[in-house]
C-alpha positions as a printed NumPy array, in Angstrom:
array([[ 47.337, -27.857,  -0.17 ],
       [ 44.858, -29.71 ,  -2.361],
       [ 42.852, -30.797,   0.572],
       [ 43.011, -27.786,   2.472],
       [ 41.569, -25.935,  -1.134],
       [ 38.412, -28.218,  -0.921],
       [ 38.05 , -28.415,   3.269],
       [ 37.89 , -24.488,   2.85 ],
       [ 35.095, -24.95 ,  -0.936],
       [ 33.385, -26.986,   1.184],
       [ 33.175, -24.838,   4.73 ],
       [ 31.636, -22.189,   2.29 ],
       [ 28.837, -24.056,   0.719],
       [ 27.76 , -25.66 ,   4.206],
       [ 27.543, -21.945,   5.588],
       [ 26.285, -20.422,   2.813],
       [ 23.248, -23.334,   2.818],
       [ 22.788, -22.455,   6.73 ],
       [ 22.274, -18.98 ,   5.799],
       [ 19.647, -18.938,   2.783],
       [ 17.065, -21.132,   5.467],
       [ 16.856, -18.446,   8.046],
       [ 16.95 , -15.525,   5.059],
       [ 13.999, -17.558,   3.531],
       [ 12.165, -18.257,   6.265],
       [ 12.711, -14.193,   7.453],
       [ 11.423, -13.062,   4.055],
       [  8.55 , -15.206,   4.177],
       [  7.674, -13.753,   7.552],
       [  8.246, -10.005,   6.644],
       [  5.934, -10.658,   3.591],
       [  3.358, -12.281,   6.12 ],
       [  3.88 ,  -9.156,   8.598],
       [  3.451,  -6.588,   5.647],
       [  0.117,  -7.198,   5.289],
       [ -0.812,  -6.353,   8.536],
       [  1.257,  -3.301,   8.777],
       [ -0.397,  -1.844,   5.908],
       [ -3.719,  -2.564,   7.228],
       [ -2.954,  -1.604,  10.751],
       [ -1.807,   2.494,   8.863],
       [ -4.65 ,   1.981,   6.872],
       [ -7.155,   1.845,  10.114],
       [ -5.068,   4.07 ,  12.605],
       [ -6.28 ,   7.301,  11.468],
       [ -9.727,   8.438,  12.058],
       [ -9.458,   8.505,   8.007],
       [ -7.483,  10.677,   5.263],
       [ -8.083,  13.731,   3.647],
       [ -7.078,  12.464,   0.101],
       [ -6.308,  15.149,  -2.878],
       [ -6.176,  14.022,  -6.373],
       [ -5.862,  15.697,  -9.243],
       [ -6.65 ,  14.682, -13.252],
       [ -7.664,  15.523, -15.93 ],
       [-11.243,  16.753, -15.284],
       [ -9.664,  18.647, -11.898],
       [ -8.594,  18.811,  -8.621],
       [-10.961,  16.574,  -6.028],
       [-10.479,  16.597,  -2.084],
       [-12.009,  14.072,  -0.332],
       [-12.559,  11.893,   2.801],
       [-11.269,   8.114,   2.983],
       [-11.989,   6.214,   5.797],
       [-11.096,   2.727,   5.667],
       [-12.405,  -0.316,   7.609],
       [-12.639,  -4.082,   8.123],
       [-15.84 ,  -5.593,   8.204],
       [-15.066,  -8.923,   8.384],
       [-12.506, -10.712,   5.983],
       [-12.82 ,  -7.841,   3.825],
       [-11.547,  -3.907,   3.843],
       [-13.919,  -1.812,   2.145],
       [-12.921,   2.098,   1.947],
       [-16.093,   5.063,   2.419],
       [-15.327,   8.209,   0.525],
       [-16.969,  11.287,   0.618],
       [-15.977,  13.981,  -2.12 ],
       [-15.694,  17.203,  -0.373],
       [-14.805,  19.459,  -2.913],
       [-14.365,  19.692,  -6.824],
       [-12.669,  22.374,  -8.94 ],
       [-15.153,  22.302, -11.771],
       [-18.266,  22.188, -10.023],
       [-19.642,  19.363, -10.153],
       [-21.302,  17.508,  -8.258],
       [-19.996,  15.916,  -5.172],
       [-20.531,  11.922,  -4.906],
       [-20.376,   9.6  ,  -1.76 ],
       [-19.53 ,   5.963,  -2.586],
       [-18.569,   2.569,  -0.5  ],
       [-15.76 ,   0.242,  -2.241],
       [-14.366,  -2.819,  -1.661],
       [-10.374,  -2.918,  -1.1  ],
       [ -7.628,  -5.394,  -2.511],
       [ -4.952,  -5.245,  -0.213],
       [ -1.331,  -7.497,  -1.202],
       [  1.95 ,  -7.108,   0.76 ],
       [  2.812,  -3.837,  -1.22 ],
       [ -0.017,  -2.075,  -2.913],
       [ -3.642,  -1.208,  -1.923],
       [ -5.949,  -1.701,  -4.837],
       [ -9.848,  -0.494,  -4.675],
       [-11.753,   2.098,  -6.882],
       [-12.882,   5.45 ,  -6.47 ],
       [-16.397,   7.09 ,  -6.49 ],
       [-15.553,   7.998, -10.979],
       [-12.224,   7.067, -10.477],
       [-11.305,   3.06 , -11.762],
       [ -8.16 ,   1.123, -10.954],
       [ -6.603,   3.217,  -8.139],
       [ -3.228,   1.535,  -7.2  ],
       [ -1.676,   2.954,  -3.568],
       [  1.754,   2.96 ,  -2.403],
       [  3.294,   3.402,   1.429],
       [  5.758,   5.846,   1.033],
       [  7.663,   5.675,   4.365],
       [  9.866,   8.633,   3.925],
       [  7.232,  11.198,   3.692],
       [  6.133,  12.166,   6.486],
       [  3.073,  14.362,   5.495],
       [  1.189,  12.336,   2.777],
       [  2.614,   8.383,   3.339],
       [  0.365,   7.209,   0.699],
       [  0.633,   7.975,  -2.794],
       [ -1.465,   6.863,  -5.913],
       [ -2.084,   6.988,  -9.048],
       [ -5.029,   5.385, -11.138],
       [ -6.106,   4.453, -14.695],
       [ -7.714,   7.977, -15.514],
       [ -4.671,   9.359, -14.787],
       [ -5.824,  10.949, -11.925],
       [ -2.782,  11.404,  -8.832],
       [ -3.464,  10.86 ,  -5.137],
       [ -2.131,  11.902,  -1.969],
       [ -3.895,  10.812,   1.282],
       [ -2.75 ,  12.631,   4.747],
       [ -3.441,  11.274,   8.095],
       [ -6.499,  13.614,   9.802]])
């Protein structure tokens, strides 16, 4: 009974070993392939129409997002502003990891993005260090 006891201890290490390799190896890969998923949303779109909102107001704008080269830089062009202001253009350069897209705005610093994959009408959501909230919608 003793030996059967350790035979069976022993079965369940060796399988449990065979299966942290190939869940390894598989995370490694889906962190590899996240990358260029969020990229490949990121350029789909002919750009976003992007609202955020802070504490100055409410901004809508146009993101468009491209490669040039080994870097991702993101145009935006303010189309509208609550208080009046006026309306800026700017050209940024964008941080991308396997979960977030980093980059700053036109005022805005420190905007962090998330993929939201369960909403269907604005898949990326962000908020940056003014406070201000984003919501970008495929055009």
């Amino acid at each position: 009974m003793r030996l059967y006891s350790l035979l069976v201890i022993y079965c369940v290490f060796y399988f449990s070993s065979l299966h942290a390799i190939p869940t390894a190896y598989a995370q490694d890969q889906a962190g590899a392939g996240g990358l260029d998923k969020i990229k490949a949303m990121l350029f789909r779109p002919t750009g976003w129409e992007v609202n955020h909102i802070g504490p100055s107001g409410t901004v809508q704008s146009e993101y468009i997002y491209e490669a040039r080269g080994e870097k991702v830089v993101v145009k935006i062009q303010n189309l509208y502003r609550s208080s009046g202001t006026s309306l800026l253009s700017c050209e940024r350069e964008v941080m991308i990891t396997s979960d977030t897209i980093k980059h700053d705005g036109c005022r805005d610093a420190g905007i962090t993005l998330r993929f939201d994959p369960n909403d269907q009408d604005y898949p990326i959501k962000a908020k940056s260090s003014g406070n201000y909230e984003y919501k970008f919608k495929a055009k």
